[in-house]
N, C-alpha and C positions, 0 to 999 in steps of 0.2 A: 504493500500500500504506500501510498506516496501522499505527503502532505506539504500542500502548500499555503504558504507564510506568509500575509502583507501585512506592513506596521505602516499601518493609511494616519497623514498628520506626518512623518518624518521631514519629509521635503518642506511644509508649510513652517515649524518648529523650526529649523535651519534657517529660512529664509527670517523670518522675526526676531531672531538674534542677533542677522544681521542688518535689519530694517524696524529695530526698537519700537518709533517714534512713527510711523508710518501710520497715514488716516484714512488713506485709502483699501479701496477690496485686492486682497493678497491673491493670485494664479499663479500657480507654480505649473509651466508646461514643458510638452518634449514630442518632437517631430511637428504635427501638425494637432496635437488635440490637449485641451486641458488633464492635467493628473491629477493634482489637487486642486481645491480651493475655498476659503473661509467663509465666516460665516456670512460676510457682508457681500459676497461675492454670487452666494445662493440665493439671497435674497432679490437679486436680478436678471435671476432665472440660468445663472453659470452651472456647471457643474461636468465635475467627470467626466469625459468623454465627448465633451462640445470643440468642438474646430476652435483651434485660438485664435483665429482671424474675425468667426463670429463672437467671441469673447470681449476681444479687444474694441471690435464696434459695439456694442454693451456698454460696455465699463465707460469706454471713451478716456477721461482724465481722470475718471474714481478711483479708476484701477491700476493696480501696480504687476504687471505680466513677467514673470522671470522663468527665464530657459533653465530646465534639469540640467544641469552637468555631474554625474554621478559621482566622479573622483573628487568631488566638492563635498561630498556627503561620506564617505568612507568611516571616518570615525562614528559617527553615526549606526554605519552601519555593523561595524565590526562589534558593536558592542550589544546592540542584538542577536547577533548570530552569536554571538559568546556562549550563552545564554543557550542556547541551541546547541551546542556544541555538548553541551551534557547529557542531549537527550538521544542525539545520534551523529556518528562522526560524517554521516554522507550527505553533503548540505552543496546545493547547486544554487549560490547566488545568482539570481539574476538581473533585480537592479538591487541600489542600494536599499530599498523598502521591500524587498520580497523575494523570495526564495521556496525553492522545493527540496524537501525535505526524506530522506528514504526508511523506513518504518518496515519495509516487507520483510526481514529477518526477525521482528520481534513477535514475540509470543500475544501481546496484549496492544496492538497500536492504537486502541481509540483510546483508552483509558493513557497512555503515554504524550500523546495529542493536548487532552482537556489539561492533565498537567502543565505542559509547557506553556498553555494559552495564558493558564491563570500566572505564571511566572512569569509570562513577559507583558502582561496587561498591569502586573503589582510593583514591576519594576519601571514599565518605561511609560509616557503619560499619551500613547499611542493607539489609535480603535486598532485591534487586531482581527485579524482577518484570515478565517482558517475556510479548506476543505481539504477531503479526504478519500481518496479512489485508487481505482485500481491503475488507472496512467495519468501522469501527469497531466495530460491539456484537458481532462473532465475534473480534476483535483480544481484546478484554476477557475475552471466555470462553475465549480460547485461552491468557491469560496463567499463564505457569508461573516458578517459582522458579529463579534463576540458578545451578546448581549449584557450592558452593566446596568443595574448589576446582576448576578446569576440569579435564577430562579431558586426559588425557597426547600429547603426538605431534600435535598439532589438530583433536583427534578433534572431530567438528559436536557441538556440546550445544543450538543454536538450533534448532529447527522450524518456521521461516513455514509459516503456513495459505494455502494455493494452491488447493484446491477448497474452497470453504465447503459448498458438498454434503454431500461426503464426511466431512468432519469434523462437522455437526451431526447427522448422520442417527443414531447409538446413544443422541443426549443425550436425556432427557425432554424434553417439549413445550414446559416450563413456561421455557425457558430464550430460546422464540423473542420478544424483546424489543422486537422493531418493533411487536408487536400489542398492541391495548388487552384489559387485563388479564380485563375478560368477554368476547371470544373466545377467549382460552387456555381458560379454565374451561371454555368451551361445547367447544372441542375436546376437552380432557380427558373432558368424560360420554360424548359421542359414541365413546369408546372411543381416539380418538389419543393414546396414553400415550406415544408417542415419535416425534420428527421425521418417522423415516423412516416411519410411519403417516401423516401425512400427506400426506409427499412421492408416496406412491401413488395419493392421491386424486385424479381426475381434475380440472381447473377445471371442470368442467359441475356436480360435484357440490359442490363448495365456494358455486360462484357460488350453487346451490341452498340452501344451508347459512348462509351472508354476505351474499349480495349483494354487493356492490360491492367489496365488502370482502373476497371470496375470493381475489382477483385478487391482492391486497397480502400473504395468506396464504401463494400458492404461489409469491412472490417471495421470503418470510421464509424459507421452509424451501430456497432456495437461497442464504440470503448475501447478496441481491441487493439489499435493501432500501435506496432512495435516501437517500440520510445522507454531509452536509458536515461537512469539517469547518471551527470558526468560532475564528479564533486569536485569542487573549485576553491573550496572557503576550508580552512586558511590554503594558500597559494601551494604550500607542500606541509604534508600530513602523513603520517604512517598511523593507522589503528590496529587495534584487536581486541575483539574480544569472545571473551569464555565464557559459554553457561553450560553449567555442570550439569550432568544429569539429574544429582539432585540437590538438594537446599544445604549450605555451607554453613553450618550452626557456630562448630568449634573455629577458633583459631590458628590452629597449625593447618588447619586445612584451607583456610582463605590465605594464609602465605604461599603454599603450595601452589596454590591456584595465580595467586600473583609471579611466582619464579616461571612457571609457564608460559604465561604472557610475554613476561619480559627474552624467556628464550624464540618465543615468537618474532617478539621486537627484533631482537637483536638477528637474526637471519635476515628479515628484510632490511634491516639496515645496511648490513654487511654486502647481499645483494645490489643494492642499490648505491654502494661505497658514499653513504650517507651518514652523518651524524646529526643526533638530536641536542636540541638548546633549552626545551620546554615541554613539558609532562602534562598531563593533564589526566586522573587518576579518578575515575566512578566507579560505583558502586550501586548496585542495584538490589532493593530488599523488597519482600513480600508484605508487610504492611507499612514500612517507615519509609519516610521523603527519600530521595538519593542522596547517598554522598560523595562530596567532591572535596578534590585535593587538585589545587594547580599552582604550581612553583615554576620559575625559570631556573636551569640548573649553572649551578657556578662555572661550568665547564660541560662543551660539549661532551656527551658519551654515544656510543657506539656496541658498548659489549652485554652480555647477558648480564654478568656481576656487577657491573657496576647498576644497570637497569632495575638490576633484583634489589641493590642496596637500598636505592632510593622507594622505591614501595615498602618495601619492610619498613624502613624508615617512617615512611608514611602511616603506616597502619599502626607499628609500638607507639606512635604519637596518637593515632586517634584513641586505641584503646587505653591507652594515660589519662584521656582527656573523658575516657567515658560517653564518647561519640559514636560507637563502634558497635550498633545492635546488633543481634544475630539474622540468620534468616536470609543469608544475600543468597540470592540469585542469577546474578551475572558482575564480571569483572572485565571491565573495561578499561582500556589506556589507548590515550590518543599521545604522539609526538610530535612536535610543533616545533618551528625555528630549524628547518632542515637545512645541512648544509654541504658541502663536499668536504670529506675526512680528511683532515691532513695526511699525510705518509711519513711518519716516526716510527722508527725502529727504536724501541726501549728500553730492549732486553738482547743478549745475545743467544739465549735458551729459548727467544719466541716467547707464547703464553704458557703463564704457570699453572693453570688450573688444568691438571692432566684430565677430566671430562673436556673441557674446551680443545685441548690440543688434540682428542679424540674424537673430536664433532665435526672440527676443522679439516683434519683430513677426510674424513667418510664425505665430508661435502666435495673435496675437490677431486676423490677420483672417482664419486659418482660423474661429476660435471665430463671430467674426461672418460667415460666410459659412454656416455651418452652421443659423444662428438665421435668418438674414435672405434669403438664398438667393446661389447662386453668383453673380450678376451685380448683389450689392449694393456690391461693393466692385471699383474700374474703377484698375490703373496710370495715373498722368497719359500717360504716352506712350502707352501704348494707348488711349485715349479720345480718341471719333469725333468731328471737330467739321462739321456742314453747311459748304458751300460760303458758301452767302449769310453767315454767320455770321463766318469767316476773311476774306471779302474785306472786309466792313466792321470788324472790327481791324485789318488791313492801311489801310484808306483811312482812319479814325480815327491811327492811331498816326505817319500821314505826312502830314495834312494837321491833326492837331489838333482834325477835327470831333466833333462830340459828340453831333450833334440830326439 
């Protein structure tokens, strides 16, 4: 399931910090249509979605019209998505006010959802704006306004989209997204003025209609359109995480679970001849909030051990602090502040930790067994030596001959 994210009001907020004292109606726009705009601005019939050239004849001199430039807003936005970053590492910003969000690996994604809303509607002074589906571009059409404040008792105010069918079929045509924009049109004359028009159309008659191209038609008008998503936020990230088969009560066994990870980390690091700068450390329980640990580390790392120290670390300090209920369910670590490794040689023995110096090799002559083929690389003790060949090292090494 995929969840998408708009914090509606960022751009307006940014722009009034920098325009204090301003008495005229506030538009904040981008390309050709308004994205935001305040309240003085509704009141003359502006809003969302309206052409800013019909806006600006509106307003005329009331109005103050400023163009989105989104790397203007970054901090902004990074500090939302922060915030997100606890609830799942796969987060595709796409502008600075909204993003999609990837949830298909969790066990529980609506109840993970209504959590993040109410955290980032308590933290930022932002209407949030969530849906929830099975592909992203029905997630975006599904998104609705966070009601404030929640309804009474735990009444549900969330509605994930579960049949993309059923939910596109009363929408106009024009909202199926997957298709390039002259097959909408051509459906539109053809009389398809609403989904469920052409969800009736047989494929014999579309394939007649499209070609090739019909088949990807009556896969739009179910939701079904193949669409990844491609995480972007922070700029380089390595994750992982573990949920154990079952519920992690004891202590020694949520460290375990943490050395894990970290030996996770540290392969894809080493993979990727990358070092991490910044940790970011969740926790996930069965009845209590999540916890989070996020530090910058004094010094890049790169190895299991030292990965491992810092979690341990982490966790003898929660349970110090009496932070540390039982009952986790999944352990997660994201890395942040990725960089290219230096190349030091430290030691003349290589790594000390003979597991590590035994991991390292089985890595690298699987790597060359793969390239070169399984019987490129022979144990000395397994390797065949001929008879004639042994008996003359035997009679060389006891009589000194050589020739």
């Amino acid at each position: 399931m995929f969840l998408f994210v708009q914090m509606s009001g960022l751009y307006l907020a940014g722009i009034a910090q920098r325009h204090p004292d301003c008495p005229r109606a506030l538009v904040a726009w981008r390309g050709d249509r308004v994205v935001e705009c305040d309240a003085k601005a509704l009141a003359r019939q502006v809003q969302p979605g309206t052409l800013i050239s019909e806006a600006k004849a509106i307003l005329r001199e009331d109005g103050r019209a400023v163009e989105i430039i989104d790397h203007e807003f970054l901090e902004a936005r990074n500090q939302w998505l922060d915030v997100c970053l606890a609830y799942t590492n796969r987060i595709e910003a796409v502008t600075s006010a909204s993003a999609f969000l990837d949830f298909s690996l969790h066990p529980q994604p609506y109840e993970v959802a209504e959590e993040l809303a109410v955290a980032l509607s308590e933290k930022f002074p932002y209407s949030v704006h969530l849906g929830m589906a099975p592909s992203k571009w029905v997630s975006e059409l599904a998104a609705l306004p966070m009601p404030v404040p929640l309804p009474p008792n735990g009444l549900p105010w969330f509605v994930p989209i579960s049949d993309s069918a059923a939910f596109l079929a009363d929408l106009p045509t024009k909202v199926l997204k997957p298709l390039p924009t002259k097959v909408i049109e051509t459906l539109i004359k053809l009389g398809y003025r609403r989904v469920r028009d052409v969800a009736k159309a047989p494929l014999g008659v579309l394939t007649g209609q499209f070609g090739p191209m019909g088949i990807v038609v009556q896969q739009a008008v179910k939701g079904a359109a193949s669409e990844s998503l491609s995480p972007n936020y922070p700029d380089l990230m390595i994750s992982q995480t573990l949920r154990p088969a079952g519920v992690l009560h004891d202590f020694e066994s949520l460290k375990k679970a943490a050395a894990q990870v970290a030996q996770e980390l540290a392969f894809e690091l080493s993979a990727q001849d990358r070092s991490a700068q910044e940790i970011l450390f969740t926790l996930e329980h069965e009845e209590h909030p999540r916890w989070h640990f996020r530090r910058p580390l004094p010094k890049p790392v790169q190895t299991a051990t030292a990965l491992r120290t810092v979690l341990h670390y982490a966790l003898d300090q929660a349970q110090m602090k009496g932070e540390l209920p039982g009952g986790v369910t999944a352990v997660s670590v994201a890395l942040t502040g990725l960089k290219v490794a230096p190349r030091v040689q430290r030691t003349f023995q290589g790594r000390h930790n003979p597991v590590e110096r035994a991991q390292s090799a089985e890595n690298a002559l699987r790597q060359v067994k793969s390239i070169h083929g399984v019987e490129s690389v022979v144990k000395a003790h397994e390797l065949h030596v001929p008879r004639r060949i042994a008996l003359l090292r035997l009679w060389r090494q006891t009589t000194g001959w050589t020739s």
